[in-house]
C-alpha positions in Angstrom: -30.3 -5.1 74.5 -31.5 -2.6 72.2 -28.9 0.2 70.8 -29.1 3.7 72.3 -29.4 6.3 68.9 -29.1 9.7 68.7 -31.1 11.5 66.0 -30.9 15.0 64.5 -33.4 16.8 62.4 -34.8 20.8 61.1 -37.9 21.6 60.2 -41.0 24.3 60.1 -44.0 24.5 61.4 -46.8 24.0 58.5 -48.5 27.2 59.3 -47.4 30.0 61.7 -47.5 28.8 65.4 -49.7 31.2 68.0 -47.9 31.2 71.3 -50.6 29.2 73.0 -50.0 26.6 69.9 -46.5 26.4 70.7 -47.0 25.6 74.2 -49.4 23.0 73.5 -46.6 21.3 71.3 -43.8 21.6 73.6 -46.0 20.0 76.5 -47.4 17.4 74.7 -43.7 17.1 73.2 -42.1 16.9 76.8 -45.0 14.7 78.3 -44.7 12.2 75.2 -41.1 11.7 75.3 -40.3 11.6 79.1 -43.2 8.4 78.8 -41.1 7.0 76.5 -38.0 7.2 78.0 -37.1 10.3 75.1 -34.2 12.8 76.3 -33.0 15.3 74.0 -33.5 18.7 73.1 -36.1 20.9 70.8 -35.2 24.7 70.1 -37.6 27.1 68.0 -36.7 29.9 66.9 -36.8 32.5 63.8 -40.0 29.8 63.2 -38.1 26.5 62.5 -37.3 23.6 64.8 -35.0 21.6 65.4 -35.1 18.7 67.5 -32.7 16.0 68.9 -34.1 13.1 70.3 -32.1 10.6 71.9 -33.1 7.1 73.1 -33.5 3.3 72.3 -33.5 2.6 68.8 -37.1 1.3 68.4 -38.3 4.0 70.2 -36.8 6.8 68.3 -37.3 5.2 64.6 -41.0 5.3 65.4 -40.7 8.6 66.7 -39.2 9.4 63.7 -41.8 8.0 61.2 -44.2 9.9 63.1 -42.9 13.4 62.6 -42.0 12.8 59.5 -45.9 12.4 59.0 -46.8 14.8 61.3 -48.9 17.1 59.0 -48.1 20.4 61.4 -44.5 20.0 59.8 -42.9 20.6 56.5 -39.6 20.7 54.8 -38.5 18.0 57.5 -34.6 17.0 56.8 -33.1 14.7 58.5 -29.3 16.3 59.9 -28.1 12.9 61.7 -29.0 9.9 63.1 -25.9 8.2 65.0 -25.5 5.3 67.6 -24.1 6.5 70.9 -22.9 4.8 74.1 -24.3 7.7 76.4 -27.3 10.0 76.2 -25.9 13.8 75.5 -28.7 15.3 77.0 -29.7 13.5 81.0 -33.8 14.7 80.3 -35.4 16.5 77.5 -34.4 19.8 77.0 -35.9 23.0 75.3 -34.5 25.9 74.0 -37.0 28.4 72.0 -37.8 32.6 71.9 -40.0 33.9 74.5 -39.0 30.3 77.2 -39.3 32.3 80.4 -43.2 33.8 79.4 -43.7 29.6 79.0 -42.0 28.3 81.5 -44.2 30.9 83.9 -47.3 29.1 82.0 -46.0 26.0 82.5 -44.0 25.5 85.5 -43.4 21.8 84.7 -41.6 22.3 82.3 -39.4 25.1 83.1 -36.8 23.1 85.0 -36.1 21.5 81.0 -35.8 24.9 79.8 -33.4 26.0 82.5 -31.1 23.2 81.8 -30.3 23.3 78.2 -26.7 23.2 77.1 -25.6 22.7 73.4 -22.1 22.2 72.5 -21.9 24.9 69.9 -20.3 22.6 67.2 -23.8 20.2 67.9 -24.9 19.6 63.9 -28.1 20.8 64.9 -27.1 24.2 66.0 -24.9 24.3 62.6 -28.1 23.2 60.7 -29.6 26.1 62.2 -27.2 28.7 61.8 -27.1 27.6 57.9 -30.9 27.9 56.9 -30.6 31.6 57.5 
């Protein structure tokens, strides 16, 4: 059985992200991952991600190598990548400026928005809270 891996990582977008950009990313963010079986959470904001991803360990090194060549990011840096016994985050998550104008637009999504919890010692959120 494959190991369940949690992985942590900050970056920004290569050029400035138009709202209807943004939405495009998160849904084909959400749709992508809930295929592969991909919880976790993504939060924008002050234009920079950052992104957990949580899953099997095939699954989330391939996601992996594919945002790191993902030419819509840059200064990607890797926080964490940990094996975990339980998935922090039940379904993927999103926590971003201006979520309740996109979960209006996109009311499949919105019930991901609504639920996002981070533990405020996560090392994404201290990641975050240091690049300012």
């Amino acid at each position: 059985m494959s190991k369940l891996i949690e992985l942590t990582y900050v970056s920004e977008p290569a050029q400035n992200m138009s709202f209807l950009g943004l939405m495009r990313l998160l849904y084909h963010s959400y749709s992508n991952n809930q295929a592969l079986g991909i919880t976790g959470a993504l939060i924008y904001e002050n234009n920079q991600f950052g992104q957990v991803i949580e899953g099997l360990e095939k699954d989330i090194n391939a996601l992996w190598q594919k945002i790191q060549k993902d030419d819509r990011h840059k200064n990607v840096r890797l926080i964490e990548s940990k094996q975990i016994s339980e998935r922090s985050f039940s379904k993927w998550t999103m926590v971003f400026q201006g979520s309740e104008e996109i979960a209006e637009t996109l009311p499949e999504v919105s019930a991901a928005i609504e639920d996002a919890q981070f533990p405020v010692d996560h090392p994404l959120l201290i990641a975050l809270r240091d690049s300012r």
